[in-house]
DOTORMI-798131 format. One record per residue (C-alpha): residue in three letters; x, y, z. Coordinates in steps of 0.02 Angstrom, whole numbers, plus 50000, padded with zeros to 5 digits. Layout:
<nodes>
ALAXYZ;...
</nodes>
This chain:
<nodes>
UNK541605443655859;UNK540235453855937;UNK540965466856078;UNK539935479556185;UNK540785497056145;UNK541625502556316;UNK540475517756390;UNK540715535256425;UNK541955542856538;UNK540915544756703;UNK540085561456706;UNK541075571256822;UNK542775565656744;UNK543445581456706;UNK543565590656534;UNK545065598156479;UNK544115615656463;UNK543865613156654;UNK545745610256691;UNK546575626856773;UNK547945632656872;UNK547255627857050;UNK546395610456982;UNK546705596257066;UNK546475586256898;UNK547615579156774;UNK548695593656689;UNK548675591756516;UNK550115584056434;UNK549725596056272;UNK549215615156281;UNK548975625856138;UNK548775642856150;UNK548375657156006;UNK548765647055865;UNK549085653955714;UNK549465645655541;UNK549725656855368;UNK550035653155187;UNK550635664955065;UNK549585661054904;UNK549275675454738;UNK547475681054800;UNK548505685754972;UNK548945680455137;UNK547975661755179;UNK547595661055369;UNK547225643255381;UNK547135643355578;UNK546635661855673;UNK546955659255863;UNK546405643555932;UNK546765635756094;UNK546405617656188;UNK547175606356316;UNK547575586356286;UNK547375579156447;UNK548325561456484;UNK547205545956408;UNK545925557356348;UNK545265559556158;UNK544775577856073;UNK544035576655932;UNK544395592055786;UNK543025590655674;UNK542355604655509;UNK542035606255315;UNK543755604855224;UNK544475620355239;UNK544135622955406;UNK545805622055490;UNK545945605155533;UNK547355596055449;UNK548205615155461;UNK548285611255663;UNK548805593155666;UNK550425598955560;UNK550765613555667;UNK550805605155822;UNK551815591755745;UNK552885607855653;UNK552865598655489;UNK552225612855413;UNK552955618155232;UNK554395632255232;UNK553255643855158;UNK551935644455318;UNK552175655155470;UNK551855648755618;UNK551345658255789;UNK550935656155957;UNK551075641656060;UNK551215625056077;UNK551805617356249;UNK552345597156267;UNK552295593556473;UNK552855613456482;UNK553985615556338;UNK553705626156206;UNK554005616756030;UNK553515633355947;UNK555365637855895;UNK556295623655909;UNK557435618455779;UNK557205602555653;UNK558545594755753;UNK557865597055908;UNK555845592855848;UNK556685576655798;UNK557075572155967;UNK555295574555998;UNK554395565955828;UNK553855549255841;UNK554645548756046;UNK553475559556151;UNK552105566155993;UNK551605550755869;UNK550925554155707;UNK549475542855635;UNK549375549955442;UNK547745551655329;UNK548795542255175;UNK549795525155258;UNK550685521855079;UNK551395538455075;UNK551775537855251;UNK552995521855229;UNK554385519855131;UNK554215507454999;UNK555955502454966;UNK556115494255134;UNK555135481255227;UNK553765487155378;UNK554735478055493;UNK556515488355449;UNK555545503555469;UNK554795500955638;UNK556515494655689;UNK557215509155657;UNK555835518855720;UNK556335513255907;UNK558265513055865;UNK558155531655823;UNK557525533856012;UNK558065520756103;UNK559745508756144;UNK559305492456071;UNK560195479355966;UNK559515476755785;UNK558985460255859;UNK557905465955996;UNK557275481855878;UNK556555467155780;UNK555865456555911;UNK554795473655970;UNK554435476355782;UNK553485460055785;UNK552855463255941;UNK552035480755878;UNK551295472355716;UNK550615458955859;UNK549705471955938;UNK548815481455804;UNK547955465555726;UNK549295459155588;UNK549165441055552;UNK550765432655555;UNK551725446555630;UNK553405437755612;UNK553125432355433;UNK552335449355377;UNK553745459655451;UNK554965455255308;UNK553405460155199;UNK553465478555099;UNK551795489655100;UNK551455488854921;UNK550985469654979;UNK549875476455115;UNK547835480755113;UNK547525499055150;UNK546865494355308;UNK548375483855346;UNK549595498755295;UNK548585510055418;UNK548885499555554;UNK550645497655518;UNK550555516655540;UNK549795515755713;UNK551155504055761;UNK552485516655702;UNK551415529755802;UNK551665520255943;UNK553205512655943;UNK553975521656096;UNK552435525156196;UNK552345543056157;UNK551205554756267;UNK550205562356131;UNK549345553355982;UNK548915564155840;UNK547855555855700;UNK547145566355549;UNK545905557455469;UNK546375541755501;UNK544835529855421;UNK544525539555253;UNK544435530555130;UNK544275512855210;UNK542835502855198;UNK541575504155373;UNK542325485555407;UNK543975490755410;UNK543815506855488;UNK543155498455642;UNK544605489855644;UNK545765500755634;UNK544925510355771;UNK544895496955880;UNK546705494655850;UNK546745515355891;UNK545845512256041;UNK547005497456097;UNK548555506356060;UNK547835523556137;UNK547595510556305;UNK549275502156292;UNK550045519356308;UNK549115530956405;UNK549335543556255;UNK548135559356253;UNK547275557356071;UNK546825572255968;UNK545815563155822;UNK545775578055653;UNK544055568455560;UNK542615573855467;UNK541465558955528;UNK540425563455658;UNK539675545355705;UNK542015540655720;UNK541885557155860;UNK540265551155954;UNK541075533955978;UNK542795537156007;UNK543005557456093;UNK542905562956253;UNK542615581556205;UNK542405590656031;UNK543045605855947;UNK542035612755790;UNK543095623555677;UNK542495636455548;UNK543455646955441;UNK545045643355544;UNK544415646955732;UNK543675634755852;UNK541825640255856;UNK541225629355988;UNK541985618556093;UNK540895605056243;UNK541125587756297;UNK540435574656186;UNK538825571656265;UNK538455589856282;UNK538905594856096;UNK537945580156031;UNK536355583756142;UNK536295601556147;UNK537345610555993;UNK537375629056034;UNK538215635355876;UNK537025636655712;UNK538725628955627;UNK538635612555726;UNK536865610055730;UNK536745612555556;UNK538225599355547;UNK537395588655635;UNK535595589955553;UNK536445586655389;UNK537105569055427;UNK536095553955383;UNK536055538955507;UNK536205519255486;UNK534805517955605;UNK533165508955538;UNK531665516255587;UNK530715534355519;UNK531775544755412;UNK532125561155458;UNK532685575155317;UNK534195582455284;UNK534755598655309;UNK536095603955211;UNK537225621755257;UNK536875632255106;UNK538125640855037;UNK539955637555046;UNK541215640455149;UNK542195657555164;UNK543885662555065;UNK545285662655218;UNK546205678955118;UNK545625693955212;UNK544115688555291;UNK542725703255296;UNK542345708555468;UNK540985699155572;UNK540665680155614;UNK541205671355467;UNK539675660255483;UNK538545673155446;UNK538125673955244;UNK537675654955277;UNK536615656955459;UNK534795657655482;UNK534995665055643;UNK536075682655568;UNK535965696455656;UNK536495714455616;UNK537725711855767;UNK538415695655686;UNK539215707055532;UNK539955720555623;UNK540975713155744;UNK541975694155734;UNK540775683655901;UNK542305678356034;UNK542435660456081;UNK541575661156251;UNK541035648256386;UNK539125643356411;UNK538435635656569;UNK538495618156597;UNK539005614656413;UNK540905622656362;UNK541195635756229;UNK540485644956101;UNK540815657455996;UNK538845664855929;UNK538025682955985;UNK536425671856019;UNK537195657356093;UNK536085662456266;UNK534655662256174;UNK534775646756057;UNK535425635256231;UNK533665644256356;UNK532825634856204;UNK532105651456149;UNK532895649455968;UNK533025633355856;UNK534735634655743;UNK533775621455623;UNK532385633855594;UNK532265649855473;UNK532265654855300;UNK533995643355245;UNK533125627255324;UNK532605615855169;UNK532495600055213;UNK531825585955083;UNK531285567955153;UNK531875552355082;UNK531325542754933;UNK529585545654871;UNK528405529654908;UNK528395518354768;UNK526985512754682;UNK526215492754749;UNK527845483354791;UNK528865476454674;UNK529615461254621;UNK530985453354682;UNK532645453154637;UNK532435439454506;UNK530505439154523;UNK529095445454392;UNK528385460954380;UNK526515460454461;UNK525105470754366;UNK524945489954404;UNK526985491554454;UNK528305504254389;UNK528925501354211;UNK530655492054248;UNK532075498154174;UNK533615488054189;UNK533475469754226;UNK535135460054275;UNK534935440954265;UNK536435429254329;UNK537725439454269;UNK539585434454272;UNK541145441354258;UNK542865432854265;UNK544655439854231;UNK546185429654215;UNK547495429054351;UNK549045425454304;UNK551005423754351;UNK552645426854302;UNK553525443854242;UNK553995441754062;UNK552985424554022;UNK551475426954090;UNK550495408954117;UNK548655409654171;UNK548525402854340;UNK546595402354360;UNK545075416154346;UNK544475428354455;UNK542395428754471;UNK542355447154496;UNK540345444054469;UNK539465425754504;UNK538155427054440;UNK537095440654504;UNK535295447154485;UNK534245461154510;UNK532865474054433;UNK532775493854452;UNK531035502654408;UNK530555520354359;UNK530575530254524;UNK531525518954609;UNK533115517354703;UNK534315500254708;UNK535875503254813;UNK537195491154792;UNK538405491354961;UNK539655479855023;UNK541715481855031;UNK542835485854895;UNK543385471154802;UNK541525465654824;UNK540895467254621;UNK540035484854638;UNK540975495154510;UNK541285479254420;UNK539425476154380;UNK539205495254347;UNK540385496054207;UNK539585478754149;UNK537895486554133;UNK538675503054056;UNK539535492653919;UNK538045487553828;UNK538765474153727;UNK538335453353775;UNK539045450353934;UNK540095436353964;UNK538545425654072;UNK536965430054089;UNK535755441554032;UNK535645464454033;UNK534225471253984;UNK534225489353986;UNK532375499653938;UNK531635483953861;UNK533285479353769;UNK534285463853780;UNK536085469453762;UNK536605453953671;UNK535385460453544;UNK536165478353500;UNK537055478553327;UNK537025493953255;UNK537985512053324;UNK536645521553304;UNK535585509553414;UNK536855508853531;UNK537025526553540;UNK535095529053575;UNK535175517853716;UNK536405525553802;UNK535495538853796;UNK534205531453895;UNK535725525654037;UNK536865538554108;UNK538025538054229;UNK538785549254386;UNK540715548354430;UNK541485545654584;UNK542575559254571;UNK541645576454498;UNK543455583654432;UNK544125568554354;UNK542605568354271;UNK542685586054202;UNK543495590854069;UNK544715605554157;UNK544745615654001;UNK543075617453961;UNK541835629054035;UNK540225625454114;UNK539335628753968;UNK540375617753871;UNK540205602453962;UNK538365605253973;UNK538395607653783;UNK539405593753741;UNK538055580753746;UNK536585592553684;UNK537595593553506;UNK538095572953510;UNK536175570353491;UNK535895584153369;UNK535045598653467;UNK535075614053353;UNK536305629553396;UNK535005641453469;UNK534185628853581;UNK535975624553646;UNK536035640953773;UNK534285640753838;UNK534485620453887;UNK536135623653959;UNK535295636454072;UNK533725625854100;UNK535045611154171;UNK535995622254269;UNK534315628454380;UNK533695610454354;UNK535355605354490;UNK535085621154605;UNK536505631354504;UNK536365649654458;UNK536385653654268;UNK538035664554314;UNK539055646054332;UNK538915643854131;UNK540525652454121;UNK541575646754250;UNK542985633654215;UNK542765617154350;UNK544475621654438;UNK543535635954491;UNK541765628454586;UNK541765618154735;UNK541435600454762;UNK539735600054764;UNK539585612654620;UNK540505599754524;UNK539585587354589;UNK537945594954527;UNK538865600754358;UNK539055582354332;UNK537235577254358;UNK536635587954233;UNK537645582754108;UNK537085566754145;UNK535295573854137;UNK535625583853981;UNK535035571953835;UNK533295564953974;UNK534055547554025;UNK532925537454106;UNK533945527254231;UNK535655534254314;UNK536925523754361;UNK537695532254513;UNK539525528854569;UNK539865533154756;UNK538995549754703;UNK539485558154873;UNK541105547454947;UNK542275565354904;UNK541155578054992;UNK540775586355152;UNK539525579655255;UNK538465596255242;UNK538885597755032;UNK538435577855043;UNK536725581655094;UNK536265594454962;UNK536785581354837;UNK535905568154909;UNK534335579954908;UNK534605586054732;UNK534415566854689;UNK532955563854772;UNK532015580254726;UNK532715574354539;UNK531885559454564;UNK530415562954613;UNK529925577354467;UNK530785566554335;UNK530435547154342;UNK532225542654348;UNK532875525154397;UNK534395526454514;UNK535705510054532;UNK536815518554651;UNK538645510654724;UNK539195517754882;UNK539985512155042;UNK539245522755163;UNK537735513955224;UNK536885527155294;UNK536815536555136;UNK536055520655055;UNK534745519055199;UNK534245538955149;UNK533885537854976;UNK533745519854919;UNK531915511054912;UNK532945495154908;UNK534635487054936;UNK535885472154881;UNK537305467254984;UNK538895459754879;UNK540285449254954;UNK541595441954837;UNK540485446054681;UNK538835437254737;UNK537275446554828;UNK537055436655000;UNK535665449055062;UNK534245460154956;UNK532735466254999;UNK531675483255024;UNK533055495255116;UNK532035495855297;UNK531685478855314;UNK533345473355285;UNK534015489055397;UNK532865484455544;UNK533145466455541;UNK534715460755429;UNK534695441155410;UNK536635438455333;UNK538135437255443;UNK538825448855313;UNK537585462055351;UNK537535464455523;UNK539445467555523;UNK539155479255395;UNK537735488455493;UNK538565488055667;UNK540025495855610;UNK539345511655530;UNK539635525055671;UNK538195533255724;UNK538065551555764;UNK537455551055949;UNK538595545356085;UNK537205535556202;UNK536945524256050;UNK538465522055969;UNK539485519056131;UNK538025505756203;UNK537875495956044;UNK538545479056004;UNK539815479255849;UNK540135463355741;UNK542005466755710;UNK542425458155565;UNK544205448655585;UNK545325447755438;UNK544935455455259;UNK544265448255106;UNK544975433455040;UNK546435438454901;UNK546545433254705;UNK547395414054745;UNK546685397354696;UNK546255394054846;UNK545145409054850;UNK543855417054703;UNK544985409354570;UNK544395394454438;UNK546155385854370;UNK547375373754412;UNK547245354654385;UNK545565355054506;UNK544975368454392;UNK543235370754510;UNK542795385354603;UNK542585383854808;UNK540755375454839;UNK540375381754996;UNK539795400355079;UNK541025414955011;UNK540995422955183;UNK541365408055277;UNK543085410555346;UNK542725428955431;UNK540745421655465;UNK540615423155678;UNK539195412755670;UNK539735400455585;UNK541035397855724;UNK539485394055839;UNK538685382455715;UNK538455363555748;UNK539525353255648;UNK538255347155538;UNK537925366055488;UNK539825370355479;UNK539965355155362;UNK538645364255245;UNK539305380155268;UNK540925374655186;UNK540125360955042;UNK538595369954988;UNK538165387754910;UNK536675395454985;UNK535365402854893;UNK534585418654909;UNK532865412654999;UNK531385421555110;UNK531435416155296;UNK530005407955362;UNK529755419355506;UNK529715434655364;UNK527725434255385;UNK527205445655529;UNK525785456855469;UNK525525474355539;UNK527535477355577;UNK528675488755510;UNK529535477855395;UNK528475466755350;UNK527675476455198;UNK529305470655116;UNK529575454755209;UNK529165443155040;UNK530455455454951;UNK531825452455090;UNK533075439455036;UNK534775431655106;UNK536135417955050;UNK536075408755220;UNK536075392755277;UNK535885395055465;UNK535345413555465;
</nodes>
């Protein structure tokens, strides 16, 4: 279903910055004044939120966005007062002119879920398991209003109706184990909702979803925000989720709002070094000339006694002696809002650039490959990169079964059907699509080394089916490395730096007194000082781990990496110095990279090329711009329209492919091989969520469901001189009317 975005607020519509005493505007259902959150911890006194202040006004969105750490997540529970016993909380928070600051549990309760809904960051913690999503949201409204079980239930079904759950009736006697992620999530918003409250509060309410279904559920945010008339303060780290969806911004830093404008004046003109670096360091889904990124160096202060001056400072390339002696006050700017900088004059009269100075290191994309390659099952033409993995039809099934003490196999799941692809020295293959699609599952495939079940690995020059002895084995995976999702998981907690460094230098035999001097080398090899060798991983931040991780990976000189959503757990400014690191890694080293990630915008920064998988097939692949500028699969162009994009003119004037429904289950009516049929479905695997095909002529709808397309070149890829079309023979997609 295709849908223009609705636009902007007019221009004049009031902010609430602009709302006063005498206004004739809309007074703000929420006010918060000097807020103040503290944690006692052993290094001291935590103050998680230092004084800020905003007004909700009715229908309108503010948007909270920061690094982790910032404050954010502190806020949404203190205006909610779900704080833990151990915080203090101070100043004040006023709901249509009464102070909740104060109030007892009892009394709060009144208020909870009535007049302030909460949308959560985790849905499954956020439901109770042991009872069914309908019982809870029944009880939800009988907690605040007079109704009969009966009628409770008719409005529970109602609720599920209106956030986008199929079979509402049926799926209300469901529990949320049996749920999607995105489905629990908009359970949540139904619970938020329930009894129209005046304020929404939603703390990062689309991490960890897939782009697909976070456009859903903000749809269904949007909708329910709309049904209500609730003001909406959305708590997120995505900047492209606050273009599209906010009214007005607030940037936090080290616990204080640092600047504070309406959308289209944050986004056009950001005053504050902080939130232009922010900004600068986020990479766009939008095809055309890449532009680098700029990652914040260093990290983030410590909240226990804070040394005087802006926080900011130690990381800004503006400093100033007058920026360390004295904390800057949050003050407004002309014809923009708030900010809190000792050269905010000068940086909005244009006479300073915040992206400029000596902290501004900005690396471009992927180096330029050498002649274009080969397909993704085609031969390598003279004079091209060595290639170093080659994937040819590859398969892999599990067995589904039933039953809780005699299991009986059912039918098979075809995690991967038969997929192909190549990845050269120097170059970059992203493979993107939703979870569930076969990403991981072809990863850990390739990282097995041992026959696969179908088809054909060859890693370096060697045939995996070939590989007999340990020792060869061992060698090759040498040559293969890979990068975790998750940088602590993937740490040993009780080894130092050095030790995890070291580790892999001694499993291929490096002598004692080269150990120290490599381990050093590695650690100024990822941008780390030599002083990190000691330090345990509890103690370094994300993207310290991060970068701990990659040179391990780099310590015994691999010559491919297999990267696993290498940035999915970071900030958006630590993101960037990763994604940097890679490519600057990249470029003085050779290396290969098969990277997994969801975030397409990442992909479209550092990969040379890209596959799309749905259902464990690839239904588009091709060099990265060509199939960014002009995506031929259904499939695709969902995926691409609903990455947010950080600039609110664009992202609130484009036209998103919302994808209805979620991917097709483990049934036998689904990906499964079994039962007395024992045959897999013949037709396209994205045909029941495919809009087009809903527009198709029945002669193509008939195909669509009987046939398998094969990955194929259009006819029309042939347009010389044109952006894309240096790639255009590369540019592939499993289509039969695309």
């Amino acid at each position: 279903m295709t849908r223009p975005t609705p636009l902007l607020p007019p221009d004049d519509a009031p902010s609430a910055a602009a709302v006063g005493p005498g206004s004739s505007a809309p007074q703000p259902v929420l006010s918060v004044r000097d807020l103040r959150v503290s944690f006692p911890s052993e290094a001291g006194t935590v103050e998680a939120v230092r004084g800020i202040g905003f007004d909700l006004l009715p229908g309108r969105t503010l948007g909270i966005v920061g690094e982790s750490g910032s404050g954010k997540s502190a806020t949404a529970m203190a205006v909610m007062n779900l704080l833990p016993p151990t915080a203090r909380l101070a100043g004040q928070v006023r709901l249509h002119g009464r102070e909740l600051v104060g109030l007892s549990d009892r009394e709060l309760s009144r208020i909870r879920g009535r007049e302030i809904g909460m949308v959560f960051q985790d849905p499954l913690s956020a439901l109770t398991p042991i009872f069914s999503v309908g019982r809870q949201l029944s009880d939800a409204l009988r907690v605040h209003q007079d109704l009969s079980r009966a009628a409770a239930w008719e409005r529970a079904v109602e609720l599920l109706d209106l956030v986008g759950i199929p079979d509402p009736r049926g799926r209300a006697r469901s529990f949320p184990h049996e749920f999607s992620g995105g489905m629990r999530q908009r359970v949540v918003i139904a619970l938020a909702v329930a009894n129209r409250p005046s304020v929404l509060v939603a703390d990062e309410p689309t991490t960890a979803l897939d782009v697909t279904v976070q456009a859903q559920i903000l749809e269904v945010l949007r909708t329910a925000q709309q049904e209500t008339g609730a003001a909406l303060l959305l708590i997120t780290h995505d900047l492209g989720v606050v273009a599209g969806y906010a009214d007005e911004v607030a940037v936090m830093y080290a616990g204080r709002i640092v600047e504070q404008a309406g959308v289209r004046e944050l986004y056009r003109r950001p005053t504050m070094p902080y939130t232009a670096r922010l900004l600068a360091a986020v990479p766009t889904v939008e095809a055309g000339e890449r532009r680098p990124l700029l990652p914040i160096g260093g990290e983030p202060p410590s909240l226990v006694a804070l040394p005087d001056g802006c926080p900011f400072a130690p990381r800004c390339a503006l400093v100033t002696d007058a920026c360390r002696t004295a904390e800057p006050p949050l003050r407004p700017l002309a014809d923009h809002g708030s900010v809190a900088c000792v050269r905010a004059d000068e940086v909005a009269a244009g006479g300073l650039d915040p992206l400029q100075g000596p902290l501004a290191e900005p690396v471009d994309g992927p180096a330029p490959l050498a002649p274009a390659g080969a397909d993704a099952t085609g031969t390598e033409p003279t004079g091209t990169p060595e290639v170093l993995l080659t994937v040819e039809d590859l398969v892999r099934t599990f067995p589904l079964t039933r039953g809780a003490l005699l299991k009986r196999r059912v039918g098979t799941v075809r995690a991967v059907d038969g997929v192909s692809f190549q990845v050269r020295a120097g170059e970059t293959l992203g493979l993107v699509g939703e979870s569930g699609s076969g990403k991981t599952t072809t990863l850990l495939e390739i990282m097995r080394l041992r026959r696969p079940e179908q088809g054909r690995i060859e890693v370096a020059g060697t045939d995996t089916a070939d590989l007999r002895s340990a020792a060869r084995i061992r060698e090759l995976r040498g040559a293969v490395r890979i990068v975790m999702q998750d940088p602590l998981g993937a740490l040993d907690p009780r080894l130092p730096v050095s030790r995890l460094l070291a580790e892999p230098l001694e499993a291929i035999g490096l002598p004692r007194r080269e150990l120290r001097p490599r381990v050093f080398e590695l650690l100024r090899l990822v941008g780390l000082e030599p002083s990190m060798a000691d330090r345990f991983p509890a103690a370094l931040s994300g993207g310290q781990r991060q970068r701990v991780g990659i040179a391990r990976a780099l310590a015994v000189e691999p010559r491919l990496l297999v990267l696993d959503e290498p940035v999915s757990a970071l900030d958006v400014s630590v993101q960037a110095g990763v994604l940097n690191l890679l490519t600057r890694l990249q470029r003085e080293l050779g290396l290969g990279y098969l990277m997994v990630a969801h975030d397409l915008a990442v992909v479209r920064h550092v990969a040379h090329r890209v596959a799309v998988m749905y259902l464990g097939r690839i239904v588009e692949s091709g060099p990265t711009e060509s199939v960014f500028a002009r995506p031929r699969h259904p499939y695709t162009r969902a995926l691409l329209s609903a990455v947010p994009v950080p600039d609110p003119e664009v992202q609130r004037h484009r036209e998103r492919t919302v994808l209805e429904g979620e991917q097709p289950g483990v049934s036998p009516d689904a990906r499964t091989l079994g039962g007395p049929a024992a045959a897999t479905r013949a037709g396209c695997v994205f045909v029941d969520r495919c809009a087009l095909h809903r527009t198709l002529g029945e002669e193509l709808r008939s195909r669509c469901r009987t046939e398998q397309p094969q990955l194929t070149t259009a006819a029309d890829e042939t347009a010389e001189g044109s952006a894309v079309a240096s790639g255009a023979a590369d540019h592939r997609f499993a289509c039969h009317a695309g």
